[in-house]
C-alpha positions as CSV (number, residue, x, y, z in Angstrom):
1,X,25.4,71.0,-1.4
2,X,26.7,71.3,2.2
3,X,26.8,68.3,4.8
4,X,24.5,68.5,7.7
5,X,25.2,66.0,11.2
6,X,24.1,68.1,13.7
7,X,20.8,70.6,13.4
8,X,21.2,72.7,16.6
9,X,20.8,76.2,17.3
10,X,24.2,78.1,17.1
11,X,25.9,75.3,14.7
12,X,28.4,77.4,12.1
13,X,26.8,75.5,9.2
14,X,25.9,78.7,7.8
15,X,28.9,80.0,8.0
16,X,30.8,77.8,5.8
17,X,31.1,79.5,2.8
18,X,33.2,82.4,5.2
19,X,35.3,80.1,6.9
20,X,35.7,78.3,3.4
21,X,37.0,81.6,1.9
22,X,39.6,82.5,4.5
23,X,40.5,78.6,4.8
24,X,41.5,77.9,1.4
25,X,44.3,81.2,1.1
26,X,45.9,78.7,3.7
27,X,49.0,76.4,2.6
28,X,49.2,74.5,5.9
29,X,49.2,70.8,5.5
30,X,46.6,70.0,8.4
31,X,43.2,70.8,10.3
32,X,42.4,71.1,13.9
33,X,39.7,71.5,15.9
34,X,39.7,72.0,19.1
35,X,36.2,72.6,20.2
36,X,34.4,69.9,17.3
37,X,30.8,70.4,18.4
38,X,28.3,69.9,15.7
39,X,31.7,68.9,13.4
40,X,29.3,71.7,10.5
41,X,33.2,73.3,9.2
42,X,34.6,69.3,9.4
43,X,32.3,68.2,6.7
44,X,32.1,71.3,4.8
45,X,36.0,72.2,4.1
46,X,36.7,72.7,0.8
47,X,40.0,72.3,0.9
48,X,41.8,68.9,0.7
49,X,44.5,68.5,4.3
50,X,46.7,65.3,4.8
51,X,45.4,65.2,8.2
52,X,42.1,66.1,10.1
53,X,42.4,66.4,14.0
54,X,39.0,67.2,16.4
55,X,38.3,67.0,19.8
56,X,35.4,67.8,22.4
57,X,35.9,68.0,26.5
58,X,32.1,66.1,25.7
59,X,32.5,62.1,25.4
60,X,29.2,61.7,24.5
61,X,29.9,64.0,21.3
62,X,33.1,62.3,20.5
63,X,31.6,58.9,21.0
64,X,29.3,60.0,18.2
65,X,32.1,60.9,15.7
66,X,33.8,57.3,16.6
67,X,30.8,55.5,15.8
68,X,30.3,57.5,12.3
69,X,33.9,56.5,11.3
70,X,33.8,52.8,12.3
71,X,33.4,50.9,9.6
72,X,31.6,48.3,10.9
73,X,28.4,51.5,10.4
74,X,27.5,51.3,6.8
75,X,24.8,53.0,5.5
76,X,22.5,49.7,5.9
77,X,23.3,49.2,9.2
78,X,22.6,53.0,10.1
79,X,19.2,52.5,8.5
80,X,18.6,49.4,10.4
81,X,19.3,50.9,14.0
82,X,16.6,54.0,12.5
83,X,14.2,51.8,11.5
84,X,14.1,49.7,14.9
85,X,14.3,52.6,16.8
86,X,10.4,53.6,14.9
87,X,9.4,50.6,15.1
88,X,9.8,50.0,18.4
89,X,9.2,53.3,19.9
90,X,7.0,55.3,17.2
91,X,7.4,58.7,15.5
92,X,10.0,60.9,17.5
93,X,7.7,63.9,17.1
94,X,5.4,62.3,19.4
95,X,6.7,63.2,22.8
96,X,6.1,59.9,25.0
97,X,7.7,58.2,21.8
98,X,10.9,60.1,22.5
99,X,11.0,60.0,26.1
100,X,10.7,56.2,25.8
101,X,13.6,55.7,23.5
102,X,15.5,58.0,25.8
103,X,14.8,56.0,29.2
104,X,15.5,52.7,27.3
105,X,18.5,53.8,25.7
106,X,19.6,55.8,28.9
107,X,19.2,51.8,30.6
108,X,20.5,49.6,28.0
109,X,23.2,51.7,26.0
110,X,25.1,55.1,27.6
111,X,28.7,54.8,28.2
112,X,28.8,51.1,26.9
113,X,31.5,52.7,24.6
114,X,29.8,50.6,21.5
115,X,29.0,51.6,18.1
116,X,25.5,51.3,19.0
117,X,25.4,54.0,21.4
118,X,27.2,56.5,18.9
119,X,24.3,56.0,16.2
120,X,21.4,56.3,18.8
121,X,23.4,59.5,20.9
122,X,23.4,60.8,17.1
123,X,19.7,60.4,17.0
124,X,18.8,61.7,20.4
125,X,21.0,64.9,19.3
126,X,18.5,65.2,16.4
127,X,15.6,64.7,18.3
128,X,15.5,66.6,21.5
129,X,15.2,70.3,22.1
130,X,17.7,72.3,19.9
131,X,19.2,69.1,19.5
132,X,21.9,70.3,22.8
133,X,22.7,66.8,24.5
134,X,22.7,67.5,28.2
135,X,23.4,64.5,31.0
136,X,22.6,64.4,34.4
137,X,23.8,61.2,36.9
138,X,21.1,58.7,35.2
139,X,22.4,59.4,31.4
140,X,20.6,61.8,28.6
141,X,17.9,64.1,29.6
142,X,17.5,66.7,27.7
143,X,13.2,67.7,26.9
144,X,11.7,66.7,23.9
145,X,12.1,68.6,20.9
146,X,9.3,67.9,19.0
147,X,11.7,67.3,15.7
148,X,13.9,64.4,14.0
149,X,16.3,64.0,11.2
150,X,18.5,61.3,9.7
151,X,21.0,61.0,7.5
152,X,20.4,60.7,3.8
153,X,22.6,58.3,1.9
154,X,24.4,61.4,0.9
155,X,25.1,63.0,4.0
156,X,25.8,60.0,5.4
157,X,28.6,59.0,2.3
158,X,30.2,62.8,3.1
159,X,30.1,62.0,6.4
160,X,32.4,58.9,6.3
161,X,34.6,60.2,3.6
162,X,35.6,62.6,6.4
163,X,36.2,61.1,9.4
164,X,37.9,58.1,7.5
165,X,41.1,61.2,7.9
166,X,40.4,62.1,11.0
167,X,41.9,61.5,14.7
168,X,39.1,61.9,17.6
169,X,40.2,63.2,20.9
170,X,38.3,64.1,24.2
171,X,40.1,66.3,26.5
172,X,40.7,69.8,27.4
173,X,42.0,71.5,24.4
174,X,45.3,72.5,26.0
175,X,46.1,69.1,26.8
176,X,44.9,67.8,23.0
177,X,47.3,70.6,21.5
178,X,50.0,69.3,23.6
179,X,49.7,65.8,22.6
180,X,49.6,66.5,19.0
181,X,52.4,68.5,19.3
182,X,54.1,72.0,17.9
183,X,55.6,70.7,14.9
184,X,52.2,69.7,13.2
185,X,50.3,72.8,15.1
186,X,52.5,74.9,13.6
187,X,52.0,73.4,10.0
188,X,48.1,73.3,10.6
189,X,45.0,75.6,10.4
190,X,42.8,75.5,13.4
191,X,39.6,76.2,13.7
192,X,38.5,77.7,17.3
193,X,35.2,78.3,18.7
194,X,35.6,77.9,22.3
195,X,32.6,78.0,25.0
196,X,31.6,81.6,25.5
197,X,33.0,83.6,28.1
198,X,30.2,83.4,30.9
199,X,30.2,85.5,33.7
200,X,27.6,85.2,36.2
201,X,25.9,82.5,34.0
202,X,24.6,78.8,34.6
203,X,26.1,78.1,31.6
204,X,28.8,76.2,31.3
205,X,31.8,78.3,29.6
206,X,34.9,79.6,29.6
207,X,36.4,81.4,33.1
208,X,38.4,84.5,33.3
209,X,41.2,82.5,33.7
210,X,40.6,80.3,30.5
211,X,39.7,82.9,28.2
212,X,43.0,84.6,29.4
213,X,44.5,81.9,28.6
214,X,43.3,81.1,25.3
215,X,43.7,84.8,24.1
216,X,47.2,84.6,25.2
217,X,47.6,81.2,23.0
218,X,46.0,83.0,20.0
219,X,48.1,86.0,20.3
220,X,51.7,83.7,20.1
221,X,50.1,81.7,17.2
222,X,52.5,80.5,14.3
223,X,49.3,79.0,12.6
224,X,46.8,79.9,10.7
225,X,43.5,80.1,12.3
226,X,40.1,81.1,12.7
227,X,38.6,82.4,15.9
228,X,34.6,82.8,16.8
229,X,33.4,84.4,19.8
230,X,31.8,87.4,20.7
231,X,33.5,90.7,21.8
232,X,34.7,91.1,24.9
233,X,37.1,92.7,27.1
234,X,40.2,90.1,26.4
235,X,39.7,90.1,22.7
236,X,38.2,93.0,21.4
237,X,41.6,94.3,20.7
238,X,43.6,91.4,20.3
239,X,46.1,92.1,18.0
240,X,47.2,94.1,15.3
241,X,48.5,91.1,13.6
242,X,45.0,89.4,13.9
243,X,42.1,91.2,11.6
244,X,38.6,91.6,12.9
245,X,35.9,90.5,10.6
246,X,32.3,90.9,11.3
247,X,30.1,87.4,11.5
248,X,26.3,87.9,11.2
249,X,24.3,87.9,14.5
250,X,22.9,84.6,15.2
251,X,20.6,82.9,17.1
252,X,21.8,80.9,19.6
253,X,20.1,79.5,22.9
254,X,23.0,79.2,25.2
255,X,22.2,81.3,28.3
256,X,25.6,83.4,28.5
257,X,24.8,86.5,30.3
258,X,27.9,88.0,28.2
259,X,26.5,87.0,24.9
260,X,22.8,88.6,26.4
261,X,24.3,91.9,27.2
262,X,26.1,92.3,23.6
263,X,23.0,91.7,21.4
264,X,23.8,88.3,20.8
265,X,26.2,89.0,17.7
266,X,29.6,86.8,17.0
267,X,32.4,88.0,15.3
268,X,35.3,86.0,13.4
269,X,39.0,86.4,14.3
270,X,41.5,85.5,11.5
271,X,45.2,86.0,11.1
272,X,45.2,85.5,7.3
273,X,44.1,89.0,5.6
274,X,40.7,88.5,3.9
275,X,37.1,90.9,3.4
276,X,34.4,89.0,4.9
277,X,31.4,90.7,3.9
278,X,28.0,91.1,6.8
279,X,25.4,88.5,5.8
280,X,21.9,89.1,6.7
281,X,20.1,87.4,9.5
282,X,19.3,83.4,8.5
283,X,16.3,81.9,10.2
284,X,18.0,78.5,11.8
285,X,14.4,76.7,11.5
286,X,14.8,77.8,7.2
287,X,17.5,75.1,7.0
């Protein structure tokens, strides 16, 4: 049974069992990633490294995997800070029930860097539309979503289990490769799914100048990796080194003019040589 933190649209939880199968014909000693996100491959890897590294340029989101791992959040206290949050605000499918909780927590806990504001951020995530945190000057404030979900005792346990192995970084990723440093990179799979390449877009993704960048890091890799993105003019012929696999269109809200224009499919990038075979179209609201 896979482990779900984050329900968003565009999360590679359904994707697991594919990264799982090119993952495990991997004999590197640790995991990174890069560009965490909804942490869906972090909780779902079937194979057992000495070492877990994530990151996300998002503090909010990182702040969220900190609070998870502290132990001072059991699975009682977790329940606790749900329980007050309905009791004192109501069902979160009720929209003036979440917009409350957002304004109060907006006044009493973002960026007080406690373990507090991990467990309700979490909650927002899981609440709002698409559960896509967004921030403006004043804290969360993202629309209502019209949605909610917790952790079961089981998720939650996974969860934990997890992180208890991990290191949590916030940075650009450049700068969080260079601090972990070549001589575990290079004994490590990574995990990349970047920002899309936007061009023209609101959205906030990679430029020309980082994707060229990136592509350029890929191409020099002496790890083992897996790349998502869509096709594009940097990547679409890589390497011959790298092998092209296809990963099932999905349904993802963010606005990339790019991703628009290419029929919204992704594809997989791996440098280990393994058949992933096209999966039909999964309905995100099914899971």
């Amino acid at each position: 049974m896979k482990t779900n933190f984050f329900r968003y649209s565009g999360t590679k939880f359904n994707y697991v069992e594919d990264v799982n199968l090119v993952l495990n014909q991997s004999n590197k000693k640790y995991y990174i990633e890069p560009f965490a996100g909804s942490g869906a491959i972090l909780f779902n890897l079937t194979k057992k490294f000495e070492k877990y590294y994530i990151n996300d340029i998002d503090r909010n989101i990182t702040r969220i995997y900190e609070s998870f791992k502290d132990p001072l959040n059991t699975y009682d206290y977790y329940k606790s800070k749900i329980s007050f949050v309905f009791e004192t605000f109501g069902d979160m499918t009720e929209k003036q029930n979440y917009y409350n909780f957002r304004d109060w927590f907006n006044e009493n806990h973002w960026n007080s860097n406690t373990l507090d504001e991990g467990i309700y951020l979490h909650m927002l995530a899981n609440s709002c539309i698409n559960s896509m945190l967004r921030f403006g000057p004043n804290g969360m404030n993202q629309s209502f979503g019209n949605r909610h979900y917790t952790l079961d005792s089981r998720n939650f346990k996974s969860v934990k289990d997890r992180l208890h192995d991990t290191v949590i970084m916030n940075g650009q990723y450049d700068n969080v490769l260079n601090s972990i440093g070549n001589d575990i990179i290079k004994n490590s799979f990574l995990f990349l799914d970047p920002p899309y390449f936007s061009q023209g877009s609101s959205y906030q993704g990679f430029s020309v100048q980082d994707i060229e960048k990136f592509i350029s890091f890929i191409k020099n890799a002496d790890f083992d990796f897996i790349y998502t993105d869509i096709i594009n003019e940097y990547n679409e012929n890589i390497s011959d080194k790298i092998h092209k696999h296809f990963f099932r269109s999905i349904n993802n809200t963010a606005p990339t003019s790019d991703k628009q224009s290419r029929g919204n499919l992704e594809y997989m990038f791996t440098n280990l040589n393994v058949q992933i075979l096209e999966k039909p179209e999964i309905d995100e609201d099914e899971w």
